[in-house]
C-alpha positions as CSV (number, residue, x, y, z in Angstrom):
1,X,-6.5,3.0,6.5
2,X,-7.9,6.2,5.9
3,X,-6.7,7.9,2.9
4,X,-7.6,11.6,2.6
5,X,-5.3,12.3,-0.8
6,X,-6.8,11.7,-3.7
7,X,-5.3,8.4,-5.1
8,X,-6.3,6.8,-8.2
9,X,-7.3,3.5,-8.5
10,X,-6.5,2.9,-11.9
11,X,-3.2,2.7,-13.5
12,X,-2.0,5.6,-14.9
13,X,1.2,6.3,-17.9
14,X,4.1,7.8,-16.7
15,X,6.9,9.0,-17.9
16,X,10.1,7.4,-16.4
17,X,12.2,10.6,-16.9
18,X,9.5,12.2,-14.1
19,X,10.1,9.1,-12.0
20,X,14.2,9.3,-12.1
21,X,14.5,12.7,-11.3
22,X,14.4,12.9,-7.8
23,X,17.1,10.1,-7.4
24,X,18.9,10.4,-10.7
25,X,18.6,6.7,-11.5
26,X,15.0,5.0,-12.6
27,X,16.1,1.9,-10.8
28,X,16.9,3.3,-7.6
29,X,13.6,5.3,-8.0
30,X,11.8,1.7,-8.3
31,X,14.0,0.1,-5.1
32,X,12.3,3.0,-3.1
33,X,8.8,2.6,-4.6
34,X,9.1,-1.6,-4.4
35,X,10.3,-0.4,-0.4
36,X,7.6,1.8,0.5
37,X,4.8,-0.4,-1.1
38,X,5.9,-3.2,0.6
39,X,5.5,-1.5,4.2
40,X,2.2,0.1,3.0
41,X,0.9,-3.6,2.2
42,X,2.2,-4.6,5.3
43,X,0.4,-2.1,7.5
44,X,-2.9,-2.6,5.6
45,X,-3.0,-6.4,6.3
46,X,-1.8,-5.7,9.5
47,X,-5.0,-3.3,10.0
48,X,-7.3,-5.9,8.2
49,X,-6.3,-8.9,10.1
50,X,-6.4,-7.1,13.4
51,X,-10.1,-6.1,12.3
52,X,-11.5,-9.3,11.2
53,X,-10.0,-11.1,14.7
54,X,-13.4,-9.8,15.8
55,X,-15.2,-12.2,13.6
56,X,-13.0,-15.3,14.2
57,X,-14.8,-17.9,15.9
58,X,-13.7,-21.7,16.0
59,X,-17.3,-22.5,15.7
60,X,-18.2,-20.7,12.6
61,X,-19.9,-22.8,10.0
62,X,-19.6,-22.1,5.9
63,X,-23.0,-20.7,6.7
64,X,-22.4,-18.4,9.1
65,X,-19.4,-16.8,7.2
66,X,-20.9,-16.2,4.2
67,X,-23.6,-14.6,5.8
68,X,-21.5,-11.7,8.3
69,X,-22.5,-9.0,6.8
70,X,-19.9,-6.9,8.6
71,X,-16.8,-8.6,7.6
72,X,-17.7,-8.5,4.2
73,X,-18.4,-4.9,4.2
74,X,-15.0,-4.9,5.8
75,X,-13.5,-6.3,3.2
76,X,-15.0,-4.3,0.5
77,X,-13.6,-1.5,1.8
78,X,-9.9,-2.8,1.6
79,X,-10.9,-3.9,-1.9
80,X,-11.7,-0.3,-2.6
81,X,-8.6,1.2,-1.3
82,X,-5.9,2.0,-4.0
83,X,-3.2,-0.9,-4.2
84,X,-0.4,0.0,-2.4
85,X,1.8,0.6,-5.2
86,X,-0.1,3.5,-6.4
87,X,-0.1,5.3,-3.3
88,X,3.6,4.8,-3.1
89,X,4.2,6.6,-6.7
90,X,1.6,8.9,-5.0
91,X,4.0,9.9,-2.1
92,X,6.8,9.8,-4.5
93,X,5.9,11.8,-7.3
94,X,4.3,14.6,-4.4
95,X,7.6,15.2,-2.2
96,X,5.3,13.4,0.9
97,X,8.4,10.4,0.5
98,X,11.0,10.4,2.7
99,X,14.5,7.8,1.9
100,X,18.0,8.3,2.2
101,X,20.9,6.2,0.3
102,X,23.3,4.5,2.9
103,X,26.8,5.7,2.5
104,X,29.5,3.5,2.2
105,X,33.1,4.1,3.7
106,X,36.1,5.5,1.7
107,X,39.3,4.4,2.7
């Protein structure tokens, strides 16, 4: 997953008036965060499962997968990518988020 915002990879302090502002309630503003970091760890381990099917083989020995060199650089990348979490406050806190409450009926 190429990510061409800069993201932090450290946790940062935030205030938690910023974060309930855009919804008016802090725990609404978390159900949409917990949301959209859930499908963003989804897609990743989608990506990274679909990229190390290459390297599956029934065959493979402890040997031989200690020593593919490409599937660990593989992984090291995902390892390097910000947790999704952060890149969800990331979308959040920038406008880039898009969610919409579901309206219930009045009768």
């Amino acid at each position: 997953m190429e990510n061409k915002k800069i993201i932090p990879n450290n946790t940062i302090t935030r205030d938690i008036k910023n974060l309930a502002e855009p919804t008016g309630n802090i725990y609404e503003s978390v159900v949409i965060l917990y949301k959209r970091a859930n499908q963003i760890a989804a897609a990743e381990k989608k990506e990274l499962m679909k990229k190390l099917e290459d390297f599956r083989n029934e065959r493979d020995t402890m040997e031989e997968v200690f020593e593919n060199k490409e599937q660990i650089e593989i992984s090291k990348y995902y390892e390097r990518q910000p947790k999704p979490d952060l890149v969800a406050i990331y979308e959040f806190e920038n406008g880039d988020l898009f969610y919409r409450k579901a309206q219930s009926e009045k009768k």
